[in-house]
Residue, then its C-alpha position, 0 to 999 in steps of 0.5 A: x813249047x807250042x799252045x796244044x801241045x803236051x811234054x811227054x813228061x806231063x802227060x806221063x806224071x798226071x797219067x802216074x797221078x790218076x793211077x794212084x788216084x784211082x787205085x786209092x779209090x778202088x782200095x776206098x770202095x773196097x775198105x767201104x765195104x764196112x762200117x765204122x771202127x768201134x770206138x770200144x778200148x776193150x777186147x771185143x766180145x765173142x759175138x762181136x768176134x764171130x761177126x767179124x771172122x764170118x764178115x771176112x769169110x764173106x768178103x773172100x773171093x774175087x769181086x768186080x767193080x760195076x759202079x762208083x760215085x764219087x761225092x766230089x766232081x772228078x777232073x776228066x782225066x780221072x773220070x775217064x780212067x774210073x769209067x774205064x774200070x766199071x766192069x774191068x777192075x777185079x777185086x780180091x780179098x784173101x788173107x787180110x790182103x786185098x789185090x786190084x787189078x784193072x785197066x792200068x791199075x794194079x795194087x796189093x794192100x793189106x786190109x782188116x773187117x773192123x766192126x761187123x754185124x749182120x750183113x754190114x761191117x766196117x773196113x780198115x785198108x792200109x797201103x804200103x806208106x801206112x796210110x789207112x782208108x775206111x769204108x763202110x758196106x752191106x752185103x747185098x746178095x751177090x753184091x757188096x754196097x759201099x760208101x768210102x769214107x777216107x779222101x781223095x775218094x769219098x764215095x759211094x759204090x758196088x762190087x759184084x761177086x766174079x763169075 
């Protein structure tokens, strides 16, 4: 192999990686959109109940990614791919499940409003492995701030309701 030169298979597999990647983060920033799961065992009361079903009510719809910050660096392939999503990458929350599509990324997740009160909640978003990822956000008008708080995207971010 020549200095400078890339095997497809490479470029294909760390392309493949980034993908994932930032579709976890994209789900993380989505899950972000609440906060943190009560550590209660017991059922939750009527008014927690109401909180939570209003929250989900509220999340319904289409959303657009218009900023993230990423508390860790990311390496350059990655950033590139998360700049290509700002303003592209639509989220839709619908039913307990949650669709991405963006710029070469695209994932359907199941997700569930833990903990909810006023405008903030917290957010469970489960892949298809079983892996789950928390956020925790606020309502913002026609906005939605979050901070992810599972790895490998732990961050801070904004979902914009779509046109």
């Amino acid at each position: 192999m020549r200095r400078g030169r890339v095997e497809p298979w490479v470029t294909s597999r760390v392309r493949s990686l980034a993908r994932a990647a930032l579709t976890h983060c994209i789900f993380g920033a989505a899950v972000a959109l609440g906060a943190c799961s009560s550590g209660s065992t017991g059922s939750p009361s009527n008014t927690e109940q109401a909180a939570v079903t209003d929250t989900s009510a509220r999340l319904e719809g289409e959303w657009v990614l218009v900023e993230f910050q990423p508390d860790a660096t990311l390496e350059p392939m990655l950033a590139t791919l998360l700049q290509a999503q700002m303003k592209q990458l639509r989220v839709k929350f619908h039913a307990g499940s949650m669709k991405v599509d963006g710029v070469g990324v695209s994932a359907e997740r199941s997700y569930r409003v833990t903990q909810a009160a006023a405008d903030g909640f917290s957010l469970s978003v489960v892949d298809s492995t079983g892996v789950e990822y928390r956020s925790t956000g606020a309502f913002q008008g026609n906005a939605l701030g979050f901070t992810s708080l599972s790895d490998p995207w732990r961050g801070r971010g904004r979902l914009q309701r779509a046109p």
